[in-house]
N, C-alpha and C positions, 0 to 999 in steps of 0.2 A: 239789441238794436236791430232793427226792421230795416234790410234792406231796399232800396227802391230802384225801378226801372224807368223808364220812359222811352219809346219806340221813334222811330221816324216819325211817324204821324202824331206824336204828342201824348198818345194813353200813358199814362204812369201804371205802374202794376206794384204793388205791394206785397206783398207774399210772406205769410207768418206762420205758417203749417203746414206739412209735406202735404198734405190732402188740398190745400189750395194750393200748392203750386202744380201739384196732378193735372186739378180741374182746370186750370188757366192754362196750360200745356195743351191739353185737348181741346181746349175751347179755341183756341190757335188753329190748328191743323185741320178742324172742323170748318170745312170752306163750303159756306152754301151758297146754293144756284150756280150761275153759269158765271167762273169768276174769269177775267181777262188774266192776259199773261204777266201784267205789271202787279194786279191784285197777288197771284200766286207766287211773285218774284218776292213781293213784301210779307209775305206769311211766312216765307221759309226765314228772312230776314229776321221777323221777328221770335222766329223760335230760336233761331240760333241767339239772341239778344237775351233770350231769357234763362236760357239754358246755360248760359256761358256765366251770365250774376248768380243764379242759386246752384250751380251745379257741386260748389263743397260744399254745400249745406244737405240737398237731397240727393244729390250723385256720386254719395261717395264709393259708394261699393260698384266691381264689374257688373252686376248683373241688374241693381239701377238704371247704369248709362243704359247697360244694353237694352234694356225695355223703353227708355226716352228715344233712341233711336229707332227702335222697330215702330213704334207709334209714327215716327214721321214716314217711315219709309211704307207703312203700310195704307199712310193715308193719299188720297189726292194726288198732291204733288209729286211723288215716285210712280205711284200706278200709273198714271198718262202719260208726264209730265220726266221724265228720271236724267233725258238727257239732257237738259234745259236745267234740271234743278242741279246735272255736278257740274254744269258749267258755270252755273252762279255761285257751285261752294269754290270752285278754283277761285273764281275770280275773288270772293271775299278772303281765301285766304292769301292773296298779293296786294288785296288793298289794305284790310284791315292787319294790324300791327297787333292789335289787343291780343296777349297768350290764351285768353281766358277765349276770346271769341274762335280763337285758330285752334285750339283744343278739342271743342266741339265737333269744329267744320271735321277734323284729322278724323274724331268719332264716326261722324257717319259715312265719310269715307269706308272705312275700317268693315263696316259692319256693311254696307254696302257691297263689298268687296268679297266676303263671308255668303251673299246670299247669289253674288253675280259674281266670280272671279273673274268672267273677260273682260269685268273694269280696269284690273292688272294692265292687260295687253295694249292698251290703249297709251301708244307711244306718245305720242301728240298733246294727251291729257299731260301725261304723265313730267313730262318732260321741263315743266317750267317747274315743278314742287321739286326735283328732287334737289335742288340746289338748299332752297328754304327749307327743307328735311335735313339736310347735312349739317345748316347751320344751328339746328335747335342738338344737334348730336355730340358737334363739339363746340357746346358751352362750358363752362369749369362752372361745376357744382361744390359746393363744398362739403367735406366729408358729414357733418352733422346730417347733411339733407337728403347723402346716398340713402334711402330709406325704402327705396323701391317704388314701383308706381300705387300701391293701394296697400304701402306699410306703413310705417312710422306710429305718430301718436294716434290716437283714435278721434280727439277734438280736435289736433288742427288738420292733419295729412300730410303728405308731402308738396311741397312746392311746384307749383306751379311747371317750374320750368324742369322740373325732373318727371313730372306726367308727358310733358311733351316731348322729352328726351326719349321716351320708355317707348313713346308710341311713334315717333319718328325711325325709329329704329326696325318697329315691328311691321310698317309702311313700307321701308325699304326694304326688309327681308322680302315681303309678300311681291312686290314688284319684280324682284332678281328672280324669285320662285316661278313665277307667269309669266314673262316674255324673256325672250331674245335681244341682249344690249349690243349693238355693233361697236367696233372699237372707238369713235366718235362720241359715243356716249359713256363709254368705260372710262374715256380723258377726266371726265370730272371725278373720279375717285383716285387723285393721288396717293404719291408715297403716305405722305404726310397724316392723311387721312385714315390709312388702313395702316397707319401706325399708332393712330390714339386709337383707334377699334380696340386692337392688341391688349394697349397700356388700359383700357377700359374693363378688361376680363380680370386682370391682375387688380383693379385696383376696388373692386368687387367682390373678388376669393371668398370673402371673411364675412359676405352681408344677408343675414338671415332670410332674404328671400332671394333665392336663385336665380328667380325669373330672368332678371335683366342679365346676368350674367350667359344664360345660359341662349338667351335672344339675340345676344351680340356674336356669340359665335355661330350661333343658324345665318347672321348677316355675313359673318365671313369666309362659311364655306359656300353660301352660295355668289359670292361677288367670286369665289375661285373659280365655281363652275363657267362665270361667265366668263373669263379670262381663259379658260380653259379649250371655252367652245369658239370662240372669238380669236385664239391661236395657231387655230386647226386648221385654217386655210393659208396661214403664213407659213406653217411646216416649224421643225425643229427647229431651236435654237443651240448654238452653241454652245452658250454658257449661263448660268443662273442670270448673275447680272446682265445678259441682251435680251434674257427674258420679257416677256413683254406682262407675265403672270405675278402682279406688283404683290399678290398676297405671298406667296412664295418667295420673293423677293426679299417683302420683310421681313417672314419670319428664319428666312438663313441668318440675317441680319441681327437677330435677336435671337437666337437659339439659347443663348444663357440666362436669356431671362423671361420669359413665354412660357413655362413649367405647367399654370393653369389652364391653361390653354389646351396642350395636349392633354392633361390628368381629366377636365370636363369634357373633354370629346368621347372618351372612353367612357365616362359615366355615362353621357347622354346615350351610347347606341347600348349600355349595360340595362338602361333604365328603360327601354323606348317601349312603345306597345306597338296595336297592329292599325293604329288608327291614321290614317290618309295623310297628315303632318307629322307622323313621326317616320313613316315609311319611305315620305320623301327624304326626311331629316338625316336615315338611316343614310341613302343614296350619295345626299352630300358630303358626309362627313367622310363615308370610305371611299371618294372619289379624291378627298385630299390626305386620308392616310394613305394611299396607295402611292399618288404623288410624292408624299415624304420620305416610302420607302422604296420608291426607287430615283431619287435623285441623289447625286452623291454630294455627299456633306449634312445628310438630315436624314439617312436610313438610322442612324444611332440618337432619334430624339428624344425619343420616348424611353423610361426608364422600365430596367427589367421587370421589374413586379407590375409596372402597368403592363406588360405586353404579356404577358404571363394572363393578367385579369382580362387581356383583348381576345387569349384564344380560348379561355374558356366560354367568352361572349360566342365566339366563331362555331362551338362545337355547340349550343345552344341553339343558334339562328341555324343553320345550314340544317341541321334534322328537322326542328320544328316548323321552317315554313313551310306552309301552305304551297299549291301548285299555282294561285293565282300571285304567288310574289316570285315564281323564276327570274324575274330579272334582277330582283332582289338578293335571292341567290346565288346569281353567277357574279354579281358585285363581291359579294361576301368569298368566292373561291378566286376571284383575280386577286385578291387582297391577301389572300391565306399564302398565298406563293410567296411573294416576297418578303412577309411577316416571317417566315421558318426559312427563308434562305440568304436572307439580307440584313436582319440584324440581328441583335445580339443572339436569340434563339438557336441563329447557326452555332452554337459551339457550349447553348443549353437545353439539354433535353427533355425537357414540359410534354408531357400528356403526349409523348409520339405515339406509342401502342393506341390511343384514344382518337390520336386524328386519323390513323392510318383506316381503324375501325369505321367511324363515319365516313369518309371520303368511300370506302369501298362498299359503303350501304344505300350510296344515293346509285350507285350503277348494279347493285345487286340485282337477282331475280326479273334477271331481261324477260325471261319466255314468257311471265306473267303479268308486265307491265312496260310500258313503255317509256324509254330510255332518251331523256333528252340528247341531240347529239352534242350540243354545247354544253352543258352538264358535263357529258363520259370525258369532253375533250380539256375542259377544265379539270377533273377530274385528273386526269391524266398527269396531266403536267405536274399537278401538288404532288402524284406518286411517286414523279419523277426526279425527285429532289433527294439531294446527299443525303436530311435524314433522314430518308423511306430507306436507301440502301441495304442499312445493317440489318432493318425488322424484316425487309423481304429475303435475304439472305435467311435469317432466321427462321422464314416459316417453310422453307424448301429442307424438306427433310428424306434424312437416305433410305433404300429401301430397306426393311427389315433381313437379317437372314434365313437361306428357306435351306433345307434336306434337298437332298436327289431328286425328286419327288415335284420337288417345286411349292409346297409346302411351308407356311411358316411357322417358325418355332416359336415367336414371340409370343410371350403371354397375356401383352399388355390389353387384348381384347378382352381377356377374361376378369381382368382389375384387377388382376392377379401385379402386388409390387415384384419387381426384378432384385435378383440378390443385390445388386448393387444400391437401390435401394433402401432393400431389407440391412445390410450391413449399415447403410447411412442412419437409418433408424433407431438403430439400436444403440449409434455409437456415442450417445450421449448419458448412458447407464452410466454408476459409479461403479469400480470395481469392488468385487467379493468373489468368493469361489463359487457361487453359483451362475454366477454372470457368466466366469470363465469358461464351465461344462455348457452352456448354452451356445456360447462364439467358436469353442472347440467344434460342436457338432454342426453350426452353419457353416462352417468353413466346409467342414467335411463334406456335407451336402450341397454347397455350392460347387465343388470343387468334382463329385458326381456329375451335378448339371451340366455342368460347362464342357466335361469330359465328353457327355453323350452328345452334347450338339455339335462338338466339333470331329468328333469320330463316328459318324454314323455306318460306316463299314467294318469297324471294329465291334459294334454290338452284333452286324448282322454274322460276323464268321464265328460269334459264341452262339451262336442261333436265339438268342433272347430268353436264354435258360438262368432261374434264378443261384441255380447253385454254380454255375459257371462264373461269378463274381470275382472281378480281378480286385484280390487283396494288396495286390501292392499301390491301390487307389488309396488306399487308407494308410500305409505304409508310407506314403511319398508328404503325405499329411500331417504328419505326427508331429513334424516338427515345429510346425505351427503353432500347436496346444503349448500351454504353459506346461511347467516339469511337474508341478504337482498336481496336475490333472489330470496326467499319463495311465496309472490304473483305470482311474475312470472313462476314457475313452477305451481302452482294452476293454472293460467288463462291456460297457457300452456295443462295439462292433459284435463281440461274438451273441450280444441277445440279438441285434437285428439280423444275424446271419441264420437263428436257430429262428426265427419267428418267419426269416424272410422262406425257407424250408419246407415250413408247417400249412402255409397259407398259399392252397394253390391259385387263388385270384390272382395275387400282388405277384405272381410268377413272372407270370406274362408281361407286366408292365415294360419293365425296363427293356422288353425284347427290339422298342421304335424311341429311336429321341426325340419321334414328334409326340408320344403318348407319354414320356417322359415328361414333356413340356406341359404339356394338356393339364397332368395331374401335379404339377407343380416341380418336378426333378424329381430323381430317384434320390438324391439326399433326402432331399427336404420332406418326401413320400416314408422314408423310413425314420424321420425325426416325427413326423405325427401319428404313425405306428407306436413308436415308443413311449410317446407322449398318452398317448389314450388306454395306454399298458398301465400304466404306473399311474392312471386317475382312480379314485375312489367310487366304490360302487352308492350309487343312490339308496337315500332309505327305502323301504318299503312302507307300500300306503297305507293308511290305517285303516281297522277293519272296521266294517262296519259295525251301528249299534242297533240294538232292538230298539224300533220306536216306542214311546209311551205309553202305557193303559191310557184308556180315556174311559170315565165314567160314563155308563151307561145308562142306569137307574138306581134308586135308592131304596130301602126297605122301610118297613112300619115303625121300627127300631132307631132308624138312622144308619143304617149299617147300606153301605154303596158299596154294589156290585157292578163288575170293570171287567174287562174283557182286552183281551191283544189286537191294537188293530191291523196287525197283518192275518190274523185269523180268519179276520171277518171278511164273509165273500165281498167279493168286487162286483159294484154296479151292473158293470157289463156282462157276467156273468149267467144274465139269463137272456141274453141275445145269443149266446153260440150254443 
């Protein structure tokens, strides 16, 4: 069945195919010659008349409307015409009642808004709608119809008064976003109000399109901002309740039951991109988690594993933006403070080595670039917290110890491991008795090392002579080795003693405990002596083979005659 229209003037329009309702669209907005202002008043009248009968038929989809609108806005009436044409859409949406017709009107609002945001700022415009926005916001929908604004079934849609709820809401966001409310005008959003907002996120959770879920909380971080900014000539208040900051108000009030509310905020800045609404999006949301955590009684809202998921967001944002989002930035490290020292985080220690790292990578490499001061001094302050304490402790370390000389013994430049170390490495062997001759002789030769670096006057009065070796170093050792590996450490000392004799390089070694050090200890220097003692010598390479005859020529017989080819002169042989 064919819907039908009929205008102020009496035209009926019929309309039975998207492609005519196109053409009669256009043929609308299509104003020729020089038309008077009452003509133009009734053009825009009649498009909105027709637009508002077929628009579930050919408007179902966003990007529909939004090309029925750009057609009006592009035509006539907006080019010359724009302020005269939204003061005819206000007034039609205070006279006329019809949803279908106030739908429209909210559309090209919408999109208007989209191509001019200083329609936002426009107090005075603004001013009589947002009451009629309020009341399409809390109407009670019924759960079947929750279906979002362009979800549900595909033949009917969603109703009516949940398209207007969807875009009332996205109205008001956009207004809160654009101008400055004085408190005068914040009176019109009661408790009451920014208490079904709330109950409106929660009762959402579960509805396969997000949108409206996640549109109502962009409305009520920014109704905070404006409470927030609107405060700020009043000065501090007391106590939550003289607050004059109703969003905060309510949500102390409902802490036990608001769950979604905080768990989608987190998703929303997890999720965000770099695009001009999500960046503001960003702004608002940690302009009320910061609020949360530092107000007492709602720094503990959010649950662990959410704020766990908020700082790896935190360690994502703060390296990856850009220079043209610094203020973006410094939102994100006024936030990071009291996240790690105000709730639970103080006394869970998530990713500290990770934030300490980034925090001290935005003020790195001063000489080479330039160093916000508000940056270093943010900065700062997140360093400045209880759990930065332990890990800066941690990275202040003592100086190595040096010889007379002033010299350092430590090995560690050479990647050379320390006995300490080397015993920790080892000490996961099973035992056997080879194990044991291996731990017997690291003992021994640690116990060398350690000797020389702590007596470096005591080498020098044996003048660094190899056969000067005080045996009672290995004597005082003994007792360490297991009892049945005693022989073997005895046969052991006396080869290194008869090798160390024979080989006048290794003489000299142990004559400095800084060349001791160098070459890894005098133990551990006579345990890879003995060890390359007691290796197997390699085979020997094979010899070579004569290469092949290669036939030459053949005889009359069949008989081939072959020749050596290493015999045969070499090409280059008649150039020298």
């Amino acid at each position: 069945m064919s819907l039908v229209m009929e205008d102020e003037l009496g035209i009926v329009y019929v309309v039975e195919t998207a492609q005519q309702f196109w053409s009669e669209l256009e043929d609308i907005i299509n104003v020729k010659g020089v038309p008077t202002l009452q003509e133009l008043d009734s053009t825009l009248k009649r498009w909105l008349s027709l637009c508002a009968t077929y628009h579930e038929q050919y408007l179902q989809s966003p990007l529909q409307l939004e090309h029925a609108c750009g057609l009006l806005l592009d035509s006539e009436l907006f080019a010359f015409h724009s302020e005269r044409m939204m003061d005819n859409l206000v007034e039609t949406i205070q006279s006329n009642t019809d949803p279908h017709n106030q739908f429209m009107a909210y559309s090209v609002f919408l999109c208007y808004g989209t191509r001019r945001p200083d329609v936002y700022k426009s107090t005075k415009r603004w001013r009589p709608l947002v009451p009629l926005l309020m009341d399409h916001v809390l109407v009670d929908i019924d759960a079947e119809d929750e279906t979002g604004l362009y979800g549900g079934h595909v033949e009917e849609g969603p109703v009516i008064e949940v398209k207007l709820r969807t875009l009332s809401v996205r109205l008001l966001y956009e207004m809160c976003r654009w101008q400055k409310l004085s408190q005068t005008d914040l009176r019109v959003f009661d408790d009451s109000f920014v208490d079904h907002l709330f109950d409106l996120v929660e009762q959402t959770r579960d509805a396969p399109d997000e949108t409206f879920n996640h549109l109502v909380i962009k409305f009520i971080v920014s109704l905070n901002e404006q409470f927030m900014v609107a405060s700020v000539s009043e000065g501090p208040s007391s106590s939550i309740q003289d607050s004059n900051n109703r969003v905060l108000r309510v949500l102390v009030r409902r802490l036990g039951t608001t769950k979604t509310f905080g768990e989608n905020m987190i998703h929303m800045l997890n999720r965000a991109e770099r695009s001009p609404d999500d960046l503001c999006m960003q702004l608002l949301v940690l302009k009320l988690i910061y609020l949360i955590f530092t107000t007492k009684g709602t720094s503990e809202y959010f649950y662990t594993n959410d704020l766990c998921v908020l700082v790896d967001v935190f360690l994502r944002e703060v390296v990856d933006l850009d220079d043209d989002s610094e203020s973006l930035r410094h939102t994100y490290l006024r936030v990071l403070h009291p996240l790690l020292t105000r709730t639970q985080l103080r006394d869970v220690p998530y990713k500290r080595p990770q934030i300490k790292y980034s925090l001290e990578s935005l003020v790195r490499n001063e000489d080479i670039r330039d160093i916000n001061a508000t940056t270093r001094r943010l900065v700062e302050r997140c360093l400045s917290g209880d759990w930065c304490v332990g890990l800066r402790k941690a990275d202040v370390v003592s100086p190595p110890a040096s010889d007379g000389g002033g010299i350092s013994v430590s090995r560690s430049h050479l990647g050379v491991p320390t006995t300490a170390q080397h015993h920790q490495h080892h000490g996961g062997l099973k035992s056997s008795r080879s194990v044991e001759n291996m731990r017997a002789t690291e003992r021994r030769g640690s116990e060398i090392s350690i000797a020389g670096a702590k007596a470096p006057m005591a080498a020098q009065v044996r003048k660094g002579t190899a056969d000067s070796l005080d045996t009672s170093t290995f004597a005082r050792k003994n007792h360490y080795a297991a009892s049945d590996t005693a022989s073997e450490a005895a046969v052991a000392r006396s080869t290194v003693r008869k090798d160390l004799r024979k080989d006048k390089d290794i003489r000299s070694v142990p004559s400095s405990p800084v060349l001791m050090e160098e070459f890894g200890g005098e133990g551990q220097f006579l345990r890879h002596k003995d060890s390359v003692r007691q290796r197997r010598e390699p085979p020997a390479p094979p010899k070579r083979r004569k290469p092949p005859a290669i036939p030459v020529r053949t005889g009359p017989h069949g008989t081939t005659y072959t020749t050596i080819q290493s015999s045969s002169p070499s090409p280059l042989s008649n150039h020298f």
